[in-house]
VMD Tcl script that draws the C-alpha trace (Angstrom):
set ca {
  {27.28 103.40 35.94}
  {26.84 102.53 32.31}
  {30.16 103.61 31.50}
  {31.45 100.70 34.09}
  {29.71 98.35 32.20}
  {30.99 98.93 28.92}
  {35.04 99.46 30.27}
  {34.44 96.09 31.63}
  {33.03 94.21 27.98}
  {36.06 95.95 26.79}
  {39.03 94.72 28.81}
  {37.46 91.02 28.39}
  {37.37 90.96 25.12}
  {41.22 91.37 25.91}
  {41.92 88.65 27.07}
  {43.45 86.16 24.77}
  {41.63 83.44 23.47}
  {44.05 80.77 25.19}
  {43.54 81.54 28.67}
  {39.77 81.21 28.27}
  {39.93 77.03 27.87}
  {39.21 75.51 30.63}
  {40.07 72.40 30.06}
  {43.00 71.17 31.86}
  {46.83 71.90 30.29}
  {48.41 69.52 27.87}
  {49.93 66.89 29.51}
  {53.90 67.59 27.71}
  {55.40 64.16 29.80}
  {53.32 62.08 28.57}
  {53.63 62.73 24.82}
  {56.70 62.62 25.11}
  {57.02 58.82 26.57}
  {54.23 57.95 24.01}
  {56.67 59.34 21.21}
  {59.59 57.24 23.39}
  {57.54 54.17 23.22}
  {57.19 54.04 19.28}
  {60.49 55.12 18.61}
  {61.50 51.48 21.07}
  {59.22 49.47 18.77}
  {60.44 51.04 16.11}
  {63.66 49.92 16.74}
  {62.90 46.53 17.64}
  {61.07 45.54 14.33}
  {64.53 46.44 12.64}
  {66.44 44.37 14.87}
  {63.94 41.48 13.99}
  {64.54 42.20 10.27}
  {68.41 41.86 10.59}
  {68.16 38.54 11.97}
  {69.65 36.04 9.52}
  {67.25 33.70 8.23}
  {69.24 30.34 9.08}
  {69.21 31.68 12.95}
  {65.30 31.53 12.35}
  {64.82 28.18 10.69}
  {67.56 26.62 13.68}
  {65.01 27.82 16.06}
  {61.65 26.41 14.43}
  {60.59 23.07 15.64}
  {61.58 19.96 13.05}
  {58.57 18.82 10.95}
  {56.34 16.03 12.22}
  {57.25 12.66 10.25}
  {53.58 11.99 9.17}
  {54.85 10.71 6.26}
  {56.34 7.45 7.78}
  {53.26 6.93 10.68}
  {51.09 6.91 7.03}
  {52.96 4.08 5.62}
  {53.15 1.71 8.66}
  {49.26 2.29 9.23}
  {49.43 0.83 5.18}
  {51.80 -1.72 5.92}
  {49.76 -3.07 9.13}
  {46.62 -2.65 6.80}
  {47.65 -4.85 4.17}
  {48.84 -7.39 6.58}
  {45.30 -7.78 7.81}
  {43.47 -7.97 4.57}
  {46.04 -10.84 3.44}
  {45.52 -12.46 6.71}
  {41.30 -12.35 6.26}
  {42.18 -13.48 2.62}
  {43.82 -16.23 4.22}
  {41.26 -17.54 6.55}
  {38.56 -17.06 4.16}
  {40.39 -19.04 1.63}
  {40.65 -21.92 4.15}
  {37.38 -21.76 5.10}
  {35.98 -22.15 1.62}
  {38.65 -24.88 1.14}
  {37.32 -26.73 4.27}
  {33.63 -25.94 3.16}
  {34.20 -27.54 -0.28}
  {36.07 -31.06 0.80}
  {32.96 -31.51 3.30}
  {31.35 -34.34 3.22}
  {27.62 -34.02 4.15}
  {24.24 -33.49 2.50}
  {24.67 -29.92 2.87}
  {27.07 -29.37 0.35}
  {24.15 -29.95 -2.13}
  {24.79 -26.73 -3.73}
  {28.36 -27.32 -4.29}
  {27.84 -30.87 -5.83}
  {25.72 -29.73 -8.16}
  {28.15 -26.92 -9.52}
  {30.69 -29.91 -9.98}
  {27.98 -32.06 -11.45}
  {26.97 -29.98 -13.81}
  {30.08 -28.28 -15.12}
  {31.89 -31.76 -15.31}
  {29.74 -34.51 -16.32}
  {26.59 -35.75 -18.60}
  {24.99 -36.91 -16.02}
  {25.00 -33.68 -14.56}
  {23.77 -32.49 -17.46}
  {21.37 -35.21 -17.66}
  {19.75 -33.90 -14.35}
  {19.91 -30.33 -15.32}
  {17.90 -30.34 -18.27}
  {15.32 -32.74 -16.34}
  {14.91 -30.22 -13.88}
  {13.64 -27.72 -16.53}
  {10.66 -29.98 -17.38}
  {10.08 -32.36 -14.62}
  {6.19 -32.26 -14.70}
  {6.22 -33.26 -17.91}
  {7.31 -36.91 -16.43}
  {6.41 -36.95 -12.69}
  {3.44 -36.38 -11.12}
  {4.08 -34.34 -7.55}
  {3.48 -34.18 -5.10}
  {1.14 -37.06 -4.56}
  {-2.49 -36.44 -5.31}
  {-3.81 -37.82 -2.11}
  {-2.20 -35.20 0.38}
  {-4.07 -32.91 -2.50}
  {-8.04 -34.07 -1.75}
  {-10.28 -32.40 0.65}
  {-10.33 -34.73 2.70}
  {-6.58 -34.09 3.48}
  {-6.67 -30.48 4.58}
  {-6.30 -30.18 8.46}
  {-8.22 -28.83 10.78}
  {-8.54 -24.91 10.58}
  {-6.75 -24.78 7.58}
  {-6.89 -23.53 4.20}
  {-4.76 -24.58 0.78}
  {-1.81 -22.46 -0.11}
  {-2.53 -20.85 -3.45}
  {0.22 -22.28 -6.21}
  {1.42 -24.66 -3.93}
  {-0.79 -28.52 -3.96}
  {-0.06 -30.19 -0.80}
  {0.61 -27.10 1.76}
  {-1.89 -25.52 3.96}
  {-1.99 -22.47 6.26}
  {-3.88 -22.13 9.37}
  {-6.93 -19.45 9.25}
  {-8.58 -20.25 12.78}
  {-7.51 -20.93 16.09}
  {-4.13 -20.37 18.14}
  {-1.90 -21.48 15.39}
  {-2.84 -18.90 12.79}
  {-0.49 -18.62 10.28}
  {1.29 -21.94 10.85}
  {1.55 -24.38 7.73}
  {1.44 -28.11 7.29}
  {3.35 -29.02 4.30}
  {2.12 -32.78 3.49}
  {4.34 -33.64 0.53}
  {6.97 -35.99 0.76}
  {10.72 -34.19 0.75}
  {11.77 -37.79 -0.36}
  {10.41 -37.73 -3.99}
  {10.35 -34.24 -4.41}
  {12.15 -33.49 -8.14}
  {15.20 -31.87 -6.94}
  {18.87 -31.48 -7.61}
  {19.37 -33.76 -4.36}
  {17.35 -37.05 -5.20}
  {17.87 -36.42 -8.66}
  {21.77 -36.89 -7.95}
  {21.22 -40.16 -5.95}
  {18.93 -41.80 -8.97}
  {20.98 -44.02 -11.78}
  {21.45 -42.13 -15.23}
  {19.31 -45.12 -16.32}
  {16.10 -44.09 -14.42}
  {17.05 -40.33 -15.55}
  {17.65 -41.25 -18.59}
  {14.17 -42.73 -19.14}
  {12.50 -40.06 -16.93}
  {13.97 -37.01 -19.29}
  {12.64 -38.63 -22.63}
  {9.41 -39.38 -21.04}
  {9.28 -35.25 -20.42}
  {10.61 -34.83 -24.10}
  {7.70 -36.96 -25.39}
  {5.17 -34.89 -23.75}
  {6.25 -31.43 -23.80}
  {6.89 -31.97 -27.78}
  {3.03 -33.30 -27.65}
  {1.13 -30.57 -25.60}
  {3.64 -28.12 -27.75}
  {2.33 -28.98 -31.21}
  {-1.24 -29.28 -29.73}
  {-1.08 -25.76 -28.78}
  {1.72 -23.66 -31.41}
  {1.29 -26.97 -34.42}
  {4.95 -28.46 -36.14}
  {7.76 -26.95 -37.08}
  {8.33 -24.16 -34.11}
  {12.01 -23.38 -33.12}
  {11.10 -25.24 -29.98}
  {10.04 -28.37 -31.63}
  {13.31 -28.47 -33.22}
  {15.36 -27.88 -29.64}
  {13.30 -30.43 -28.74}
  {14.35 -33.24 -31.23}
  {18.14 -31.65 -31.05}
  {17.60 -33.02 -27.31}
  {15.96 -36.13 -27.58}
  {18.80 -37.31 -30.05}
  {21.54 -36.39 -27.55}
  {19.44 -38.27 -24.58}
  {19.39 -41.23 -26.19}
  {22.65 -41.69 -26.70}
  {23.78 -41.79 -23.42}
  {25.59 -44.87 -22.09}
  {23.98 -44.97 -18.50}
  {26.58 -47.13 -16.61}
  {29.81 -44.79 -17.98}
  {27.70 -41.89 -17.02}
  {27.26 -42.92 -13.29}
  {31.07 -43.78 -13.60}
  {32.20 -40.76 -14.88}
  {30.41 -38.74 -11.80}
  {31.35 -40.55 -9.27}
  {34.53 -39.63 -10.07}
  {34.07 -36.17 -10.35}
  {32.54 -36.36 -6.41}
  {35.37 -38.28 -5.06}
  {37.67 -35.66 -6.49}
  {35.70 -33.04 -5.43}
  {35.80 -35.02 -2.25}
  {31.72 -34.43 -2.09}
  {29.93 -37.58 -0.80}
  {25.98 -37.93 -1.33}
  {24.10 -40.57 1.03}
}
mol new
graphics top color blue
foreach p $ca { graphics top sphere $p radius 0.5 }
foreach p [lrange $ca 0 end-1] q [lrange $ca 1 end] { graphics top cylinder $p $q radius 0.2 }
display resetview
């Protein structure tokens, strides 16, 4: 019995090592087609390659003309900023040849760039207090502070409500009418200005030699003033600006 044994060890190591896989056999076919396959693509990326290069720009799509959309979005651009320039012009031309108190501001830009009296009213308007007392001292007493009220710090003459249902409200008692401002000073004669703007030299020059003695820089502006004030011709300066309104087409009632 041993002997069997050892004859049979014997013829399998034999065998040759090929027949013991046991994995199933190549598959030949199908190699082959994959080999088939490449060799097709293969030959298809050389036929691409011998394709002139005019056949391949004739088939590409034309370009997009971005270029001339650009320039008519520019075009239609420009026509609308003219056209806002346009109606803003008019407006400001309609806005200056107006008529009413509210073109204040715009008289007083003619006034003063084109005329003394202008002037005159300008450099009045730096030192009014100097000449005229405002706002009247009587809406400034105790006694003249409403009900549940209190005065407004730096301002005689208005009061704000501390108490009640109207907190917060204020009651301005000084009179628009006389108030020193570019407005009424416009509708006064150059006479009354005149006299009113040397009245406010006198006094600053006073209180400023009280306080800083003769001989400042200011002093000197002062006098430089004073000289030029009084020789002002009243009745040519209300002339001479009512012209300048009329062409400005500004009226002030």
């Amino acid at each position: 019995m041993p002997s069997s044994s050892t004859d049979e060890s014997s013829e399998d190591d034999d065998i040759p090592l090929r027949k013991l896989r046991t994995g199933p056999p190549e598959d030949s076919d199908s190699e082959q087609e994959f080999q088939t396959t490449q060799e097709d693509d293969d030959s298809d990326s050389s036929d691409d390659d011998d394709v002139p290069l005019s056949q391949l720009k004739s088939n590409s799509p034309p370009p997009k003309k971005k270029k001339a959309v650009v320039k008519k979005k520019a075009v239609v651009a420009k026509k609308k900023v003219k056209t806002v320039k346009k109606k803003m012009a008019a407006t400001k031309k309609s806005s200056v040849g107006s008529s009413t108190a509210s073109t204040g501001a715009t008289a007083a830009e003619v006034l003063y760039a084109n005329c003394d009296k202008g002037k005159l009213i300008q450099r009045l308007l730096c030192r009014w207090w100097y000449a005229v007392e405002w706002p009247d001292p009587a809406v400034c007493r105790a006694d003249a502070i409403p009900p549940n009220c209190d005065a407004l710090d730096g301002f005689p003459g208005v009061y704000v409500c501390i108490r009640g249902s109207e907190v917060g409200t204020i009651h301005d008692k000084r009179d628009a009418t006389t108030c020193p401002n570019f407005y009424n000073y416009a509708r006064k004669s150059s006479e009354e200005l005149q006299e009113l703007i040397l009245t406010a030299i006198f006094k600053q020059r006073e209180e400023l030699i009280a306080s800083e003695g003769p001989g400042t820089s200011t002093q000197a502006k002062l006098d430089k003033l004073q000289t030029w004030a009084q020789k002002l011709k009243p009745i040519k300066l209300d002339k001479e600006a009512a012209k300048v309104l009329k062409a400005a087409r500004i009226t002030l009632s």
